[in-house]
C-alpha positions in Angstrom: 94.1 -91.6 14.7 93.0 -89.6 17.3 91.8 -86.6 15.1 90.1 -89.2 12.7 87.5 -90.3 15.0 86.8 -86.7 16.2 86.0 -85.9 13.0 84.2 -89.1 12.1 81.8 -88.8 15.9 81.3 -84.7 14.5 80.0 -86.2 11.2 78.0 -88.9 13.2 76.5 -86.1 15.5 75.6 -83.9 12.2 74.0 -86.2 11.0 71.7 -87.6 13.6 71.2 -83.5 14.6 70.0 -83.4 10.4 67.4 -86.2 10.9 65.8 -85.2 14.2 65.3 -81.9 12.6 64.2 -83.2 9.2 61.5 -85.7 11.8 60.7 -82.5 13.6 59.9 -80.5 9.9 57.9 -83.3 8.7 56.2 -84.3 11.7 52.1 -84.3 11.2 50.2 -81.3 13.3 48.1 -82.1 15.7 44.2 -81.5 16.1 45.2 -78.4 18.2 47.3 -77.2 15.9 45.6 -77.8 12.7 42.2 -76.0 14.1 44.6 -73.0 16.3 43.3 -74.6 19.8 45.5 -72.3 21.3 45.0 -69.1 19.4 43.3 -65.8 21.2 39.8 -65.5 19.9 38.6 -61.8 19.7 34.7 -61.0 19.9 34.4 -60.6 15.9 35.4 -64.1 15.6 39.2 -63.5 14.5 41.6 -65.9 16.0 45.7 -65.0 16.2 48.1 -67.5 17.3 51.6 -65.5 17.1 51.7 -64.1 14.1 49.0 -66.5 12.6 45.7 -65.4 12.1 42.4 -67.3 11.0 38.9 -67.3 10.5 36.0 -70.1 11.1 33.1 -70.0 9.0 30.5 -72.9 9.5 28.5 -74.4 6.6 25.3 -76.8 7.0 26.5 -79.5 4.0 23.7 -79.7 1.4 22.3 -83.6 0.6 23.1 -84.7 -3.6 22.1 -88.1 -3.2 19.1 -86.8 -4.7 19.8 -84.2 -7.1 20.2 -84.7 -10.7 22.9 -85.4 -12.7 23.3 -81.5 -14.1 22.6 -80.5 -10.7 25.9 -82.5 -8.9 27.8 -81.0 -12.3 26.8 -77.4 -10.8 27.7 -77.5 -7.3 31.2 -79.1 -8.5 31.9 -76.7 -11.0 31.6 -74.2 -8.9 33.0 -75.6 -6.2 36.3 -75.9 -8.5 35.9 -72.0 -9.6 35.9 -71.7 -5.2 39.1 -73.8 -4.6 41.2 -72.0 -7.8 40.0 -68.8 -6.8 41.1 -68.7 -3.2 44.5 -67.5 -2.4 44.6 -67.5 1.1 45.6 -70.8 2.9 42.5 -72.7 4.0 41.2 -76.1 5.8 37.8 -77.8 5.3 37.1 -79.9 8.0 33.9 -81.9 8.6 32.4 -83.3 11.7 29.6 -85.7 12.9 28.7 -84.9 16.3 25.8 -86.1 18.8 22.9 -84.7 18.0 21.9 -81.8 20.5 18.6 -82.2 21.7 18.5 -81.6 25.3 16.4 -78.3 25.5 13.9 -80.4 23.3 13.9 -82.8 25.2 13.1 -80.9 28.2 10.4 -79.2 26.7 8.8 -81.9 25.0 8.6 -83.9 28.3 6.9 -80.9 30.3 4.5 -80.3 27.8 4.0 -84.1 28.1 3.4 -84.0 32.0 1.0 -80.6 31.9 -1.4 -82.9 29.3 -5.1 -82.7 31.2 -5.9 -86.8 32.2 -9.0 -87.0 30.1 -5.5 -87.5 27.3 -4.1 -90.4 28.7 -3.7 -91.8 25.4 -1.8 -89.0 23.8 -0.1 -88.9 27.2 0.8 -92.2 26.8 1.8 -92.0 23.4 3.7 -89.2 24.1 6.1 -90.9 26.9 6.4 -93.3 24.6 8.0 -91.1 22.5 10.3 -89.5 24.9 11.5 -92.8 26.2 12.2 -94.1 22.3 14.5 -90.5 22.3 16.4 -90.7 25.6 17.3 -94.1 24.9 19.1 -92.5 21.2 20.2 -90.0 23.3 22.0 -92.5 25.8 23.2 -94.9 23.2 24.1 -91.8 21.1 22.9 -93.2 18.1 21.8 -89.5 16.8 24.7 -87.2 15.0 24.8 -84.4 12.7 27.1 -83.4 10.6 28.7 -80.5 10.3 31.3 -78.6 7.9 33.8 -76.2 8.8 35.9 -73.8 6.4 39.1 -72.3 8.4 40.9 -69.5 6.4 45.1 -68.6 7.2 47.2 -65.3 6.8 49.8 -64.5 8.2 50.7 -60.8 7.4 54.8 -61.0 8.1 55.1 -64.0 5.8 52.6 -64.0 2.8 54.0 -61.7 -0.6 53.3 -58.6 -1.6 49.3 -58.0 -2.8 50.5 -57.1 -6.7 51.4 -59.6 -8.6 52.6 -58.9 -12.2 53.2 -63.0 -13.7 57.5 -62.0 -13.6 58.9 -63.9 -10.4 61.4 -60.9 -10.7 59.4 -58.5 -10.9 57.3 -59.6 -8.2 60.8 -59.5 -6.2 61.3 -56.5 -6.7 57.5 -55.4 -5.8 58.3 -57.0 -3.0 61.3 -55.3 -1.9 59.5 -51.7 -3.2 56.4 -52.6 -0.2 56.2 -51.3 3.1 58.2 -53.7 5.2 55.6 -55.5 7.4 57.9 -56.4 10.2 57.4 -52.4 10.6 53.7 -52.9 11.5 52.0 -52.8 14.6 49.8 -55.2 16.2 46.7 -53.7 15.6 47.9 -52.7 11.7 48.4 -56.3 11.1 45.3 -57.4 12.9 43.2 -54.9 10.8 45.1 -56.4 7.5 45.1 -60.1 8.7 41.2 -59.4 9.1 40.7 -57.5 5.8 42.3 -60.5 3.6 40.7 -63.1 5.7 37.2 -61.0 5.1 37.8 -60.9 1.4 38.3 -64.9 0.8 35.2 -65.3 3.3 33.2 -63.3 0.9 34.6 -65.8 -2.0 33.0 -68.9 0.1 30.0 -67.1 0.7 29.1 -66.6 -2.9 29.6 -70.3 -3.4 27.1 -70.8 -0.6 24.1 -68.8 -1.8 24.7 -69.8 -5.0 24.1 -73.4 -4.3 21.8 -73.2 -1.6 24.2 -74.0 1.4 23.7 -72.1 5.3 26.6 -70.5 6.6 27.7 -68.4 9.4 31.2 -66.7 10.7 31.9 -68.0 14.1 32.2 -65.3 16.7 34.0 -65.7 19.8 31.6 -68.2 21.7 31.2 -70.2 18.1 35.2 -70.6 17.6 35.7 -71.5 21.4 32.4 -74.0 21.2 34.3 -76.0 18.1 37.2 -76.2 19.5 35.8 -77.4 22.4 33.5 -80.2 20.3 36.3 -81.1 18.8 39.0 -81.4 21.4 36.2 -83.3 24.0 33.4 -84.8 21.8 32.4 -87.1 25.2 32.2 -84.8 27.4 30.7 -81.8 25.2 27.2 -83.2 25.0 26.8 -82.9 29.0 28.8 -80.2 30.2 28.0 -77.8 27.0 28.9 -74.4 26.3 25.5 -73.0 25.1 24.8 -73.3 29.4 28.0 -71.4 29.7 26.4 -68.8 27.5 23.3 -68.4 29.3 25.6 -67.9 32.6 27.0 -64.8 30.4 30.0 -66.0 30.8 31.1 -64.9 27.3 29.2 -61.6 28.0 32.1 -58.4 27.9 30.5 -56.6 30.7 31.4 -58.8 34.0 29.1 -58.7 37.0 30.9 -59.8 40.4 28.6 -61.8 42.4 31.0 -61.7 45.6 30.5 -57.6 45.4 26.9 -57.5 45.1 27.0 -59.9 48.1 29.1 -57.4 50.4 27.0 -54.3 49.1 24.0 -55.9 50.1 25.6 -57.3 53.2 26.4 -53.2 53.8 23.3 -52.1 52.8 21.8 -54.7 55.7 24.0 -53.1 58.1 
């Protein structure tokens, strides 16, 4: 009787150890996870996460509400011939953030107080104006949108680059290519950026060919998305384009408590 229940609690505790695991599996990613929060960004723009490795590329999305009917039937097709044509694993993402305007405003509002005061009307008009765009800016009824392409590889888990259409063949292709738990860092760096480069090429074909803007992220871009993303309140105030003009992104690093002892020394 004894040896019954043991073996009846064992199958219990397999099987509740079975579904936590099968939870775990199945479990949705997270926002960090899907956009590699937590990946090391080098200056070229390539992130690696372990032994993942991805690629940001930003696109300004094009407006069809207005474009003909052959027109819409273009940008799809092609956008089709894009998606089947990829190999690599990939995320679009889209965004609307609050519109960045700050600089402007700043500008606009001294060129506003250096008007001579025989303009009091175009003053006036012109705080008018600025008052109409602070108050969007406060009630943050302004956003853009923006659209995101994120391409994957991961060099020790994707197949071999031949592919003949025989699953057996392939397996033995396969087996016949230079192990890749063999390579080094940087070798699977520099092949992690070369397929990455090559799909990127694919999207930007798509892009000129429809008319859409685009641009690789480097590091400052890839760090500046994830952190829109992961703090879309506080982004707008504390924002990283200040960080950049602090050079803090910059790979030559100045220490300001050095120059302050040299020129402490040099006063002595």
């Amino acid at each position: 009787m004894v040896g019954l229940f043991v073996v009846v609690l064992a199958l219990v505790a397999i099987y509740w150890f079975w579904i936590r695991s099968k939870k775990t599996v199945n479990r949705p990613l997270t926002v960090q996870e899907m956009i590699g929060a937590a990946s090391n960004v080098e200056w070229e723009g390539l992130a690696q996460n372990q032994n993942q490795y991805r690629l940001v590329v930003e696109v300004e999305p094009i407006n069809l509400d207005h474009a003909s009917v052959e027109e819409n039937k273009t940008v799809w097709i092609n956008f089709l011939s894009l998606i089947n044509t990829i190999s690599l694993p990939y995320k679009l993402i889209t965004q609307s953030q609050l519109f960045e305007m700050k600089d402007y405003m700043d500008d606009y509002q001294q060129s506003i107080e250096e008007l001579p005061e025989e303009y009091s009307l175009l003053k006036k008009s012109g705080e008018m104006v600025s008052d109409y765009l602070m108050d969007s800016m406060n009630q943050q009824s302004i956003r853009n949108h923006h659209g995101y392409i994120i391409f994957e590889y991961s060099p020790m888990t994707s197949g071999a680059s031949i592919q003949v259409g025989s699953s057996k063949l392939n397996g033995l292709l396969d087996k016949a290519a230079p192990r890749k738990e063999h390579l080094s860092v940087e070798e699977r760096s520099d092949l992690a950026m070369q397929m990455l480069e090559e799909a990127e090429e694919l999207l930007y074909g798509f892009c000129e060919q429809v008319g859409m803007r685009y641009q690789r992220l480097d590091k400052a871009g890839v760090w500046n998305y994830n952190y829109q993303t992961l703090q879309r309140e506080l982004a707008p105030q504390a924002r990283m384009i200040d960080a950049l003009h602090m050079d803090s992104f910059n790979r030559i690093k100045h220490s300001l408590t050095l120059n302050e002892i040299q020129s402490e020394s040099n006063l002595v």
